[in-house]
C-alpha positions as CSV (number, residue, x, y, z in Angstrom):
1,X,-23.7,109.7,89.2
2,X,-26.8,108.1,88.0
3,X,-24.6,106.5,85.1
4,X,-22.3,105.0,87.5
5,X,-25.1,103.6,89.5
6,X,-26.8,102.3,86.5
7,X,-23.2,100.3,85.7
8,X,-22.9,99.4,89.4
9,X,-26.4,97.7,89.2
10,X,-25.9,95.7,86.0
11,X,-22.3,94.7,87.1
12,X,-23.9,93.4,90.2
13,X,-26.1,91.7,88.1
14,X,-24.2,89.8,85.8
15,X,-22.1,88.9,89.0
16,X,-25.1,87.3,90.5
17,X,-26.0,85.5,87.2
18,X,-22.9,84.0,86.9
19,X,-21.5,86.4,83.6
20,X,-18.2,87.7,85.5
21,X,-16.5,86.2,88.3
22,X,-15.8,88.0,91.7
23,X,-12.5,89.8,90.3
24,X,-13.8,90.4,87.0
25,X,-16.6,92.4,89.2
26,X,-13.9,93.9,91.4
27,X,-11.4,94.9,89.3
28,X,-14.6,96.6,86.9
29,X,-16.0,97.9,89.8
30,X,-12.5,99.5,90.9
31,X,-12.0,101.1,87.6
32,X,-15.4,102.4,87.6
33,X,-15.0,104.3,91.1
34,X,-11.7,105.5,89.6
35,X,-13.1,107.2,86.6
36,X,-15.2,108.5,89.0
37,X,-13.2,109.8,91.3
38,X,-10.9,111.2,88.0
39,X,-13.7,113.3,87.0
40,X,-14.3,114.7,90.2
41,X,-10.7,116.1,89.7
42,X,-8.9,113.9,92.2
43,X,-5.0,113.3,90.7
44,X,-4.2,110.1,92.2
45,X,-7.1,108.8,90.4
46,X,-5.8,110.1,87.2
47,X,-4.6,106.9,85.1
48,X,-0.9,107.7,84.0
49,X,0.2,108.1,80.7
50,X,2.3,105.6,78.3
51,X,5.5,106.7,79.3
52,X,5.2,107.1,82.7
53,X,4.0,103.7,83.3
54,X,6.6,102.8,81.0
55,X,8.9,104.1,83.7
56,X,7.2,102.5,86.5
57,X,7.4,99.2,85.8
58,X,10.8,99.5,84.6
59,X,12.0,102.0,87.6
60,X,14.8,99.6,89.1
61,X,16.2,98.7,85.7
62,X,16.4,102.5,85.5
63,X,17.9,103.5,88.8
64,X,20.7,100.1,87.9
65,X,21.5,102.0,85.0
66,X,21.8,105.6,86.3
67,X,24.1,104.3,89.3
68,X,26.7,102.2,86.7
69,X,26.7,106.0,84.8
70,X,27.2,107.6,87.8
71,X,30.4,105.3,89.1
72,X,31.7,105.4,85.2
73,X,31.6,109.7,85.4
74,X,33.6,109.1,88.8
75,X,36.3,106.5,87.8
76,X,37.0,108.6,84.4
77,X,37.2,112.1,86.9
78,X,38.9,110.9,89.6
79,X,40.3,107.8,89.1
80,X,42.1,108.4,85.7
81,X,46.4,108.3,85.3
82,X,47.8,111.5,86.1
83,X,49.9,112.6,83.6
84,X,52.4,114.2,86.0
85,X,52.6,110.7,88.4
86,X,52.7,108.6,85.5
87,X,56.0,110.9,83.7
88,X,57.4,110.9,87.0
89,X,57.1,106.7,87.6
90,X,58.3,106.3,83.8
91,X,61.7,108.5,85.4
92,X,61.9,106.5,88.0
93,X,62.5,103.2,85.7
94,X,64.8,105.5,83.7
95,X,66.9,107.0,86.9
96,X,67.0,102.9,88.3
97,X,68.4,101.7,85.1
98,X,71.2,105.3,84.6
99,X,72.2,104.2,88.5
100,X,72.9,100.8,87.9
101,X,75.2,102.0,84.9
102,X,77.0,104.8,86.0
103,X,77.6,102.4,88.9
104,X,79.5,100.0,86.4
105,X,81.1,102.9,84.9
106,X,82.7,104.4,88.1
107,X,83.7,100.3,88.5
108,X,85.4,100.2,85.2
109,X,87.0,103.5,85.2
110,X,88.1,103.2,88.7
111,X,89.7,100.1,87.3
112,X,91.2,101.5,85.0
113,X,93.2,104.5,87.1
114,X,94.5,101.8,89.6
115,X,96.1,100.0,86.7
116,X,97.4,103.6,85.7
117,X,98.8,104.3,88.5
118,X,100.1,101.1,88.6
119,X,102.0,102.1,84.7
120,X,100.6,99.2,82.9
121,X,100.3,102.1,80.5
122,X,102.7,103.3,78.9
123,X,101.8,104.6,75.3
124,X,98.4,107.1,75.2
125,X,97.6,105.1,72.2
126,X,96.8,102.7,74.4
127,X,95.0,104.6,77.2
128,X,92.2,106.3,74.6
129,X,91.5,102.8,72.9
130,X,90.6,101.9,76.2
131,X,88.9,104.8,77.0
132,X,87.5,105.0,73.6
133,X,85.7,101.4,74.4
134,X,84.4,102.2,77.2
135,X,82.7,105.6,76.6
136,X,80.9,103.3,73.8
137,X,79.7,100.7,75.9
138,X,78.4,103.4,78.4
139,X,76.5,105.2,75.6
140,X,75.2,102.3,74.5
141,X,74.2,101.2,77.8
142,X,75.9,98.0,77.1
143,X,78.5,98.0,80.3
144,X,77.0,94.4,81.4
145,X,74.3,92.5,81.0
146,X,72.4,93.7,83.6
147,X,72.5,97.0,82.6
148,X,71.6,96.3,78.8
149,X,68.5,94.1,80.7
150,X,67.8,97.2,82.1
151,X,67.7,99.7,79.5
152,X,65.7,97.4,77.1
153,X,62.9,97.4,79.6
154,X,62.7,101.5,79.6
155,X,63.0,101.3,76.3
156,X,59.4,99.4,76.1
157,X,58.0,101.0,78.7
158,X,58.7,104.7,76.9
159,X,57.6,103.5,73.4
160,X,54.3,102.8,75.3
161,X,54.5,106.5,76.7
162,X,55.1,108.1,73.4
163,X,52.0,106.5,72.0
164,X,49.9,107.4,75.2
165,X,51.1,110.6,76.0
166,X,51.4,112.1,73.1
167,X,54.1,115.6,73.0
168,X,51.7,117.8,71.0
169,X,48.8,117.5,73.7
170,X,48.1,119.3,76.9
171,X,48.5,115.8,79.3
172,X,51.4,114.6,76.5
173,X,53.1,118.4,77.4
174,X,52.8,117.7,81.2
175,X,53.8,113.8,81.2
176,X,57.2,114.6,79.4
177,X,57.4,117.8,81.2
178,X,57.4,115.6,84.6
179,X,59.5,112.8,83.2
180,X,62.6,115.3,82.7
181,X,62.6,117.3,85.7
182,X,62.1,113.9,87.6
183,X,65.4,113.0,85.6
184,X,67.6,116.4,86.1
185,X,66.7,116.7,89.9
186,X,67.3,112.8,90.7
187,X,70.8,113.7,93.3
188,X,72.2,110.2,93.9
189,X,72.6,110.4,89.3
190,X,73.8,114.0,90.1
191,X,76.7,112.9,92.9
192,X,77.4,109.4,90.4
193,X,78.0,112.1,87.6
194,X,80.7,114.2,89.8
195,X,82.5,110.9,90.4
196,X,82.7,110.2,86.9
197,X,83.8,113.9,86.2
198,X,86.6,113.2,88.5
199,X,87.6,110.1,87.4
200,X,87.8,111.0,83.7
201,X,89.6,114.7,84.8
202,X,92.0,112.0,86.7
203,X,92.7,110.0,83.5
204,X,93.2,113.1,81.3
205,X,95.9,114.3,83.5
206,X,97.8,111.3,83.7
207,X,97.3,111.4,79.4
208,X,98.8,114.8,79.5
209,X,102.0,113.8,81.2
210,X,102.7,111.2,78.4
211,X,105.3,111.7,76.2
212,X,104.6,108.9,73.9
213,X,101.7,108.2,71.6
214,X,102.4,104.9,70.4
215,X,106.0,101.8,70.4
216,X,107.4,103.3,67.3
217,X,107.8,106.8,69.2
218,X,109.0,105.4,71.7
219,X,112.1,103.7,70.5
220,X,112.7,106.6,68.2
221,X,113.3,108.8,71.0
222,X,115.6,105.6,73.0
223,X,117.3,105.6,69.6
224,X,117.8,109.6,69.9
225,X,118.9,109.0,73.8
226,X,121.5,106.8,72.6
227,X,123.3,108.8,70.2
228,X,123.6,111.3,72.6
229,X,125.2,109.0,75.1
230,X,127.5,107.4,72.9
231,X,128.3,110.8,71.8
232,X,129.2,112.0,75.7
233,X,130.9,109.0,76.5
234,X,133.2,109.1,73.3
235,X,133.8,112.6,74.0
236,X,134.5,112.2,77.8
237,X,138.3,111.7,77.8
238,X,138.8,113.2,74.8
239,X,141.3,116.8,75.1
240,X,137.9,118.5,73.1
241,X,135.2,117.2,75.7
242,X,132.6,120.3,76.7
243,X,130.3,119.5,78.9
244,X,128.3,122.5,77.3
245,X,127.6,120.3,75.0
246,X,125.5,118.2,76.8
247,X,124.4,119.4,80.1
248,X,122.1,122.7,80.9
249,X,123.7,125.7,82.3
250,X,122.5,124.5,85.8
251,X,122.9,120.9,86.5
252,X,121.2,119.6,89.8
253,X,124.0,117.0,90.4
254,X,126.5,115.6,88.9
255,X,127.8,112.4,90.3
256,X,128.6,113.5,93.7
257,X,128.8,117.3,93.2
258,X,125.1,119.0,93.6
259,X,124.2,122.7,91.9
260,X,127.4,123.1,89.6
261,X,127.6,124.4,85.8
262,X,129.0,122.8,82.5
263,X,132.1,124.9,83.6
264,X,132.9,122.7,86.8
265,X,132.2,119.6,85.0
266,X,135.0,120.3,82.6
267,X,136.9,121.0,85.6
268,X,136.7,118.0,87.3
269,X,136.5,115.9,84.2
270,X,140.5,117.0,83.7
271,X,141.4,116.4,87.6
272,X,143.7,113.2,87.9
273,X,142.5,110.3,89.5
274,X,143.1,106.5,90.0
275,X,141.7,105.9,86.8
276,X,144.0,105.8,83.3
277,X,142.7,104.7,80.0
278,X,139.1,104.9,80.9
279,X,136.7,103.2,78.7
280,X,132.7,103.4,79.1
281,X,130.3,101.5,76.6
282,X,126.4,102.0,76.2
283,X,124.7,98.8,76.4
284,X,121.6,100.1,74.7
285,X,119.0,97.4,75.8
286,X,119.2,98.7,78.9
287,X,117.9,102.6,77.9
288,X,114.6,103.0,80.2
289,X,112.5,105.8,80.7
290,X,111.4,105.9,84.6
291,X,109.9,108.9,85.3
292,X,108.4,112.0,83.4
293,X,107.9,115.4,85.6
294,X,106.8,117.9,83.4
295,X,108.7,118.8,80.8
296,X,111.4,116.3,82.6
297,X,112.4,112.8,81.4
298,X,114.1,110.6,83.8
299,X,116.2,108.2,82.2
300,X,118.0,104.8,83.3
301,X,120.4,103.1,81.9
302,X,124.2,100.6,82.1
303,X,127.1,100.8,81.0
304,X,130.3,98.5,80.6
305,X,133.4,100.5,82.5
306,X,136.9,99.8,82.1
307,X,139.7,101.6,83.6
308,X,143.7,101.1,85.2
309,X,143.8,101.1,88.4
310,X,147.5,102.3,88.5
311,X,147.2,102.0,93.0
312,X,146.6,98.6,93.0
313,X,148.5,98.0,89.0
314,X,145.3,96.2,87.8
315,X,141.9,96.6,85.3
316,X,139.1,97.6,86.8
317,X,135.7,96.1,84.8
318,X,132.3,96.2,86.1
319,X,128.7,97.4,84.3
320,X,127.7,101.4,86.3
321,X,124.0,102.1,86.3
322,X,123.3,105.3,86.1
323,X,120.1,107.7,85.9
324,X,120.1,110.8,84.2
325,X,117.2,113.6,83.7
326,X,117.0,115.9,80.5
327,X,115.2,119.1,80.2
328,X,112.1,119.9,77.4
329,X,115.7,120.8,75.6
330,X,117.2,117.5,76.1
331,X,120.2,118.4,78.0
332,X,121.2,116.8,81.5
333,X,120.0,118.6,84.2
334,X,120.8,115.6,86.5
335,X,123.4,112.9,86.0
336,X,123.6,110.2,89.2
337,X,125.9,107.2,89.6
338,X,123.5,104.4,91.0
339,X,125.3,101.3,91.3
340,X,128.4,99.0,90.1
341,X,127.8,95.5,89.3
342,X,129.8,92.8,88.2
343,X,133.0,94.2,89.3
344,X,136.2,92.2,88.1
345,X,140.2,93.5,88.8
346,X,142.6,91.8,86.1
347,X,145.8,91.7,85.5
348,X,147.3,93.2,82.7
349,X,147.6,90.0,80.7
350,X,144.8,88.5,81.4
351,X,143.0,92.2,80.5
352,X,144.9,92.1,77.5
353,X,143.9,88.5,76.4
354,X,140.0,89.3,77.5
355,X,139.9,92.5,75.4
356,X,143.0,93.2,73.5
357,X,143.8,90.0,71.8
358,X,139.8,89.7,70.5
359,X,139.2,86.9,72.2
360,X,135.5,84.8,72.1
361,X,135.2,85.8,76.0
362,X,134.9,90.1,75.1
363,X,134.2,92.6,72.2
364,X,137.7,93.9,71.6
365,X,137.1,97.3,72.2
């Protein structure tokens, strides 16, 4: 104590004399009462150490800091991408661009079974190019433009994914994971498939009822229908005509008759009539396939008919359309008179001049 009033005193003193000014004394003074106090073991008089008034001046700069690493912890926990959103919004983009194209798709191939029914087809070769085409541009997502725009945005979009979400890590396994179950339980794709399904199941039936693959088939088997014909109409007034020959044990109808066998046509092939020295020629360009029911062909096609008409002592000539069907063994299980056309009676000269003399106006036969 006796120290610190011996520096008090000379403090005072060199105050008075004019050695220190007023805060010089004060602030001397004030650190001498502190040390003072210090000893006396009173903490707040303590002086702090290095680091701790390091801290104290710098406290604000501190607590600035702590906060900006506090709100960084927080934005990394809480606010970073959820693998399982993020998979699911990348699904979205792909479900949005698979609508739009199954939607051009069911266009097209809807399309495509009106103009079926409609028989613009007639050859399969024809219907699977088609087909063929268009299951390509549906693969390759190239149905318009729109949906091409579409599918090279995805495209980006999960080439970004691959490289953020990677497959062999935990979020990568739960991103993808997300992605295709968002993809396999999207309904409206699932109800667009089912349509397609049908549509496609609609075409392949309509494929399987074709007969011919390609032309060339085609006019092998009207070549094949006319040799037959020619055959049965050469035949048909001859004494050895058989109807065996060319129609199935059970014919449907036969010109007028209906449910009769080969038998009965040979019958009432031989019954007389008012018609002598019939004549019936094939005009083949007119061989047309109509219908196919099964294992059935329906056929059309014309003739040139002549015949004496010995009640009215004329020649009868007109062209007959007829229509027959053939079984999967290519006998007639149906033979129908449609209609006559161009229907002419001549007298026996002028007959004989048109067709007997081989004149320019007919073929001589």
């Amino acid at each position: 104590m006796e120290d610190n009033f011996e520096h008090l005193k000379r403090l005072k003193e060199l105050l008075e004399s004019g050695a220190i000014s007023k805060t010089e004394y004060d602030n001397m003074k004030a650190e001498l009462l502190r040390e003072s106090m210090a000893d006396d073991g009173v903490k707040s008089a303590q002086k702090p150490s290095a680091v701790s008034s390091f801290f104290s001046k710098n406290k604000w700069k501190f607590l600035a800091l702590f906060v900006a690493l506090g709100l960084a912890i927080y934005l990394w926990v809480y606010m970073s991408a959820d693998p399982v959103q993020e998979g699911k919004k990348l699904a979205e983009t792909y479900c949005d661009c698979q609508k739009k194209k199954n939607e051009a798709y069911i266009s097209r191939l809807s399309e495509f079974v009106s103009a079926f029914d409609g028989e613009e087809y007639q050859f399969a070769k024809d219907v699977k190019t088609e087909i063929e085409q268009m299951n390509n541009e549906y693969n390759e997502s190239t149905l318009t433009p729109d949906v091409s725009t579409c599918f090279r945005g995805f495209e980006l979009k999960r080439s970004e994914a691959e490289t953020e979400w990677k497959s062999n890590t935990k979020k990568g396994k739960a991103f993808w994971s997300a992605f295709q179950t968002a993809i396999i339980n999207n309904t409206e794709i699932l109800t667009q498939e089912e349509q397609i399904n049908m549509l496609r199941d609609r075409i392949d039936s309509k494929v399987a009822t074709m007969i011919f693959d390609n032309p060339e088939e085609y006019e092998n088997r009207k070549t094949e229908i006319s040799a037959m014909l020619n055959g049965y109409f050469a035949n048909l007034e001859s004494d050895y005509f058989d109807a065996y020959a060319y129609f199935a044990y059970s014919v449907e109808q036969y010109l007028t008759s209906k449910n009769i066998t080969p038998t009965e046509i040979n019958i009432i092939q031989k019954r007389e009539s008012d018609y002598t020295d019939k004549e019936t020629r094939l005009i083949d360009e007119t061989i047309e396939l109509t219908g196919v029911d099964g294992d059935r062909q329906t056929w059309k096609f014309s003739t040139e008919f002549k015949a004496y008409r010995p009640s009215m002592e004329k020649y009868q000539v007109c062209n007959i359309w007829y229509e027959i069907i053939l079984s999967k063994s290519g006998k007639i299980v149906s033979y129908k008179e449609l209609n006559t056309e161009n229907k002419r009676m001549m007298e026996t000269e002028e007959y004989n001049q048109m067709f007997r003399s081989g004149s320019s106006d007919g073929d001589g036969w």
